[in-house]
N, C-alpha and C positions, 0 to 999 in steps of 0.2 A: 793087716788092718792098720789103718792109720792111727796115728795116735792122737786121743781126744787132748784140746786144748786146755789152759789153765782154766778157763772162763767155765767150764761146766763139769770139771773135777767134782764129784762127791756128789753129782745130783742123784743119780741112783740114792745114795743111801742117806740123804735128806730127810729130815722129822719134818713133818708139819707143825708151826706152836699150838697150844691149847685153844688162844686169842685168836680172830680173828685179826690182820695186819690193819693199818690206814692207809693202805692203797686199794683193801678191797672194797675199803668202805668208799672210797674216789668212784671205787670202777660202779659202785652201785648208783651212782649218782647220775650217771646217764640211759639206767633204768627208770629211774622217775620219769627223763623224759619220754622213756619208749615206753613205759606204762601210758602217759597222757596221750601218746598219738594213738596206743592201741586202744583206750577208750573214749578216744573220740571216732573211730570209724566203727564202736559198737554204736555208740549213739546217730551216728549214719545209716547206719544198717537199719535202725530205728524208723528211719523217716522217708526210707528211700520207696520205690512200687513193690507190693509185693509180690510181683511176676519176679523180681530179679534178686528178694528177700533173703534165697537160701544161698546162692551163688555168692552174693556178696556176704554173707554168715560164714561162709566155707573158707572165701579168702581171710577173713580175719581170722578164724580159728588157725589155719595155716600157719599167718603172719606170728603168731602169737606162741605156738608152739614150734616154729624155727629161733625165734628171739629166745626161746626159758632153753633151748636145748644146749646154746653157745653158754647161757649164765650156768648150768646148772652143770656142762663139764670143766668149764672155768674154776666153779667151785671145789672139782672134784682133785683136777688138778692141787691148788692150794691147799687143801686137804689131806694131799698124799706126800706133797714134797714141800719144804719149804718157801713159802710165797718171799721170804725177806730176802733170796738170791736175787742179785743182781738179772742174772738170765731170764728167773720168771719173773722178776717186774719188769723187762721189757716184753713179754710176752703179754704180759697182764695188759700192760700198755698198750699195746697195739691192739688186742682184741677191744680196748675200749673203745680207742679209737673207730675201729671198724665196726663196733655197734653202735655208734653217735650217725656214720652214714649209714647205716640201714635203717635207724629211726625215721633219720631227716629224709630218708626217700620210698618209707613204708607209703603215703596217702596217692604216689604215684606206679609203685610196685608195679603194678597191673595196668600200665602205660607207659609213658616214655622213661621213665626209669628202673623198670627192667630190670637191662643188663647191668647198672650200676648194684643195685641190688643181689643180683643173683650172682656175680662176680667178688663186691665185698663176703658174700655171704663163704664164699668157696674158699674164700683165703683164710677167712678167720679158720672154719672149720678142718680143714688140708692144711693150711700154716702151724698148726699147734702139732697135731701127732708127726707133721713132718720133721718141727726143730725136735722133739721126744724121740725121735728114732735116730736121730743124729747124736743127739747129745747122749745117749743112753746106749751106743756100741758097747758092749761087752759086758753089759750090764745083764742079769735075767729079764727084766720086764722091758728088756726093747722087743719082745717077741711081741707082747700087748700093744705097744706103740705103732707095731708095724700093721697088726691085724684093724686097730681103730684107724690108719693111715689110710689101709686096704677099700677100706668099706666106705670113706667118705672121697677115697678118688672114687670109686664108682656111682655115689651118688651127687657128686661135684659135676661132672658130665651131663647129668640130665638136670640139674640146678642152671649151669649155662646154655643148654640145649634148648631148655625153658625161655627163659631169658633173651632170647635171639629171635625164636619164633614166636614170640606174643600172640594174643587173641586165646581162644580155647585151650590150643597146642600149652602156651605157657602155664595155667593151672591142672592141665594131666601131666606134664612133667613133673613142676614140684611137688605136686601133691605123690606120685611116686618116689621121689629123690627124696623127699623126708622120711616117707612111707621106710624107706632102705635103710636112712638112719635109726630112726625109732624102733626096728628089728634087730637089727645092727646091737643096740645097746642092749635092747632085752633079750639076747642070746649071748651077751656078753665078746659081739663082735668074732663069731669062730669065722675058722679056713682051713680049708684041705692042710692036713699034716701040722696043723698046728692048734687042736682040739682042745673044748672046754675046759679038760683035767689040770691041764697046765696053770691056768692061773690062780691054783690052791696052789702054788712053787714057786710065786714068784719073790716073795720074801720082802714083800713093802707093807708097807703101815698105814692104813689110811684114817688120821684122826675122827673120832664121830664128833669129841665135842666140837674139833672146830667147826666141822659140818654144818655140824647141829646150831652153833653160833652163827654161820651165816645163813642158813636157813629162817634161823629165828628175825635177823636185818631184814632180809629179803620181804618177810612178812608185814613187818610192819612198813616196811615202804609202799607196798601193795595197800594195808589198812589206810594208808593217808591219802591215798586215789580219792577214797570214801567225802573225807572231809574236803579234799579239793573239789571234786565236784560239785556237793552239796553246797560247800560255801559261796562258789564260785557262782551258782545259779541264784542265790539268796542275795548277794551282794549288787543286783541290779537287775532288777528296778529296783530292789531293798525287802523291808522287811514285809509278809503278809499273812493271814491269819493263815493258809492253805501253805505258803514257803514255811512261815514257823511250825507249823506240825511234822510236815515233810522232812526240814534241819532235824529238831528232836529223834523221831523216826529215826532219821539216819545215824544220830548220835548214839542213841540205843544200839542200834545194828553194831556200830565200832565195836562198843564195849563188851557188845554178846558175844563175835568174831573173837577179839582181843581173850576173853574170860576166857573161851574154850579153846583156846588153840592153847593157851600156855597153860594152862593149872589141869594138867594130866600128869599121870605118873613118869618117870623114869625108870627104864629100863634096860636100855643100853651100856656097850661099855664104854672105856674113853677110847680103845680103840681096836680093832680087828686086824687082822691078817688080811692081804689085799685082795683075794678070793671073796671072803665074805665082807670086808667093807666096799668091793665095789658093784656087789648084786645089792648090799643093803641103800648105797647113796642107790640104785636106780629106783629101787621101790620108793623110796624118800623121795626121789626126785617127782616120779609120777604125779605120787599122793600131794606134794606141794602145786605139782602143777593144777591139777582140781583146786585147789584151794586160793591158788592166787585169780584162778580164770574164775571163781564163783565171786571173789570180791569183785572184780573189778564187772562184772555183771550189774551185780549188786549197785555198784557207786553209780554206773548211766542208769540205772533206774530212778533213784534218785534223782539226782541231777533230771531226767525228763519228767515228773512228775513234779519237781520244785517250778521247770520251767512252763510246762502247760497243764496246771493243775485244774484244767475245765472237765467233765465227764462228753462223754461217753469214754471210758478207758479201751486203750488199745488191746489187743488178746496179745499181740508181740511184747507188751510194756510189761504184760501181768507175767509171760514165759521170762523176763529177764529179772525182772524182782524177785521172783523167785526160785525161777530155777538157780539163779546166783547162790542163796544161801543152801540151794538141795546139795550145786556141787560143791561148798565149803565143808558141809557135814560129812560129805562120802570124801571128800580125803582128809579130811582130820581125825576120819573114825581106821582109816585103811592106815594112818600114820603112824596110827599107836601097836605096837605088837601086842601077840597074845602073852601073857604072864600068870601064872601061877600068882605073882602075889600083886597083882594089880587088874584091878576091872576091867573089864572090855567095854567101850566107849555104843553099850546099845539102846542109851537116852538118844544118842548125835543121829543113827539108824531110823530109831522112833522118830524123832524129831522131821530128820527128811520123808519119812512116808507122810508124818501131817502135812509138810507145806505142799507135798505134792497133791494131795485129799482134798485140800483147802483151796488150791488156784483155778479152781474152773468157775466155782462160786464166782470167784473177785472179779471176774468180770462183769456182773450187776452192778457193782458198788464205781464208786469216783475214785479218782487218780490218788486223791489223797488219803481215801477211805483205805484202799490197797496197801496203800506204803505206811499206816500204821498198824496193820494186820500184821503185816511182815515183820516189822519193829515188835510187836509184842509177841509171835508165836515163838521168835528167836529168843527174847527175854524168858518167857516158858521155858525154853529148851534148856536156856542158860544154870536155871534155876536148879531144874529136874539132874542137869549135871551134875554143878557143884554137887548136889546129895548123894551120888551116885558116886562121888571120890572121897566123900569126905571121911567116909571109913580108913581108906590108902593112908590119907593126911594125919588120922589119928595112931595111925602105926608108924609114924616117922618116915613115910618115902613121901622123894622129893616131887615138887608139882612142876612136871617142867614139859615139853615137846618132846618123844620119843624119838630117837633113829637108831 
C-alpha cells in the first residue's frame, strides 16, 4: 500500500469543533443564491398552463432535493472530521464552488444546460467520497467512503446519461439517479461483503452540536427567503393596503417558523459514535429537508399574493401557502425525538391537520384574505406550543432544535 502523504496525516482521527468554522458560513452563502433561483421557479411553476403544472413541480422538487443532498453531506462531512484542515477547506471549496454552477444553470437544467449541470453535479457528488477513500487508506471508515463512492458511481451514470439525452429521457434518469442516492443514504449505503454491522466499528465521532449549529444557520438562511420575497414584492410599486397586510402576514409567519423551530427541548448528545451519528444526521437531514421546502413554499406565496393581490385566488396559490407551513410542522415535529423527559411536539401535528382542514374553504376568500389566515392559524399554533413546553422550560431543559 502506498504510503499516505503529509497533507492528509490524521484525517481519520480528526474531531470536528463544537463551532461551526467561517468557511462554512462562506460555503452557506451561495445557498442563498440557490434558495432565490429555487424559489423563483416555484413562483413559475405558479403561473405557468396547468396542462404542464405537475411536470414542472417535479423538476423543481428534484432540483431542490439534488441541491440540500450536496449541503446536507457537506455538513456531515464537517461534522465528522475537522472542517479547519487544510484538505477539507479545499474540498469545502470546490463543492462551493460547484454549487454556484449548478445554481447559475438550474432555470436552464431542463434545456441547454443539461450537461453542465448534470456533470458539475457528478463531480461534486464522486469528487468528495473519492478524495475520502484516498485520503482515509488504512484507516477503518475508508470501508464507508468506499461504499458512499460505490453508490454515487452508479448513480453518476444515469446523472450524465440524463444529461446527454434531454427531453423526457433526461427527467426519468435523474429522477432515478437521485431516487439511488436518497436509498443509498437511508440504508446507510450497503454492498455485497461489506454490510450495515460494520459501521457501528468504525470508531469516528460525529459532532451533533456542530451539526446541530449548522443546521440551525441553514435555517435561518431559509427563514430570510421569507422576508426577501415579501419585501422584494412590497418595494415596487410600494406601499398598499392589500401589500401591507400581506408584509405583516408574512412577518408573523417568520416569527411563528423562527418560535417553533428553536424553543423545543434538547435532547441529544454532543456527540455519538459514527454508527448512530450518521443514521441520526439522515433523519435530521430528511426532517430539515421538509422544513426548508415548506418555507420557501411559504415565502412564493407570499411574494404572489403581495404581487397580484386581486380575487379570484388561484387553488395552486392556496396549495402553496399552505401546504408550505403543513410541511414545516411535519418536519419540525419528526426533528424532535421521543423523550421521556420532554414533550412530543403534538400542538405542531394538530396544527398541520388544521391548515390542511382550513385550505379548501380559502378558496372563497381574496389573495389577501388567505395569507392572513395563514399568518394567524400559524400564530395559534405558535401559541398552543409555547404552553405545550413551557412545563420542559420550568424543569430547567434547554429550548433548543433536537438532533
Amino acid at each position: 500500500m502506498l504510503r499516505r502523504t503529509e497533507f492528509f496525516r490524521g484525517l481519520g482521527d480528526s474531531k470536528s469543533p463544537p463551532s461551526a468554522t467561517v468557511l462554512e458560513l462562506l460555503f452557506d452563502i451561495v445557498y442563498v443564491f440557490a434558495l432565490a433561483r429555487l424559489a423563483g421557479r416555484v413562483a413559475d411553476d405558479l403561473t405557468i398552463v396547468r396542462e404542464t403544472l405537475l411536470s414542472e413541480a417535479g423538476q423543481t422538487v428534484l432540483f431542490f432535493t439534488a441541491m440540500w443532498m450536496i449541503w446536507s453531506l457537506s455538513a456531515l462531512l464537517a461534522s465528522t472530521y475537522d472542517p479547519r484542515r487544510p484538505d477539507l477547506q479545499a474540498i469545502l471549496l470546490a463543492t462551493m464552488f460547484g454549487t454556484l454552477v449548478l445554481a447559475v444553470s438550474l432555470p436552464q437544467a431542463f434545456g441547454q444546460r443539461g450537461v453542465i449541470f448534470a456533470c458539475t453535479y457528478v463531480v461534486i457528488q464522486v469528487g468528495r467520497p473519492l478524495f475520502l477513500s484516498f485520503a482515509l487508506r488504512g484507516h477503518p471508515v475508508h470501508v464507508f467512503a468506499l461504499r458512499v463512492l460505490t453508490w454515487h458511481l452508479a448513480s453518476g451514470v444515469l446523472w450524465i446519461s440524463g444529461g446527454i439525452s434531454g427531453g423526457l429521457g433526461r427527467g426519468i434518469f435523474w429522477t432515478i439517479a437521485l431516487g439511488i442516492e436518497m436509498i443509498g443514504a437511508a440504508t446507510t449505503y450497503p454492498l455485497p461483503r461489506l454490510g450495515p454491522r460494520q459501521i457501528d466499528r468504525l470508531g469516528v465521532t460525529v459532532s451533533q452540536e456542530h451539526l446541530a449549529e449548522r443546521f440551525n444557520q441553514f435555517f435561518m438562511i431559509a427563514l430570510a427567503e421569507v422576508v426577501l420575497e415579501a419585501g422584494a414584492a412590497v418595494s415596487f410599486p410600494g406601499f398598499s393596503t392589500a401589500g401591507t397586510i400581506t408584509l405583516v402576514a408574512s412577518f408573523v409567519a417568520v416569527v411563528s417558523f423562527w418560535r417553533i423551530y428553536f424553543y423545543h427541548v434538547r435532547t441529544g448528545r454532543a456527540s455519538s459514535p459514527s454508527g448512530e451519528g450518521i443514521m441520526l444526521s439522515r433523519w435530521a437531514s430528511y426532517s430539515l429537508l421538509l422544513i426548508v421546502g415548506g418555507i420557501i413554499c411559504t415565502a412564493v406565496g407570499f411574494g404572489q399574493v403581495i404581487e397580484d393581490p386581486h380575487p379570484p385566488v388561484d387553488w395552486a396559490l392556496v396549495a402553496i401557502l399552505f401546504g408550505g407551513p403543513v410541511l414545516f410542522l411535519i418536519g419540525r415535529s419528526s426533528l424532535e425525538k421521543a423523550s421521556r423527559t420532554a414533550p412530543r411536539c403534538r400542538v405542531l401535528y394538530l396544527g398541520a391537520v388544521a391548515l390542511i382542514v382550513a385550505a379548501p374553504v380559502m378558496v372563497l376568500l381574496p389573495p389577501v384574505a388567505v395569507a392572513a389566515a395563514v399568518a394567524v392559524i400559524l400564530a395559534g399554533i405558535t401559541m398552543f406550543d409555547q404552553r405545550a413546553h413551557r412545563q420542559a422550560h420550568q424543569r430547567g431543559l434547554e429550548a433548543n432544535p433536537t438532533l
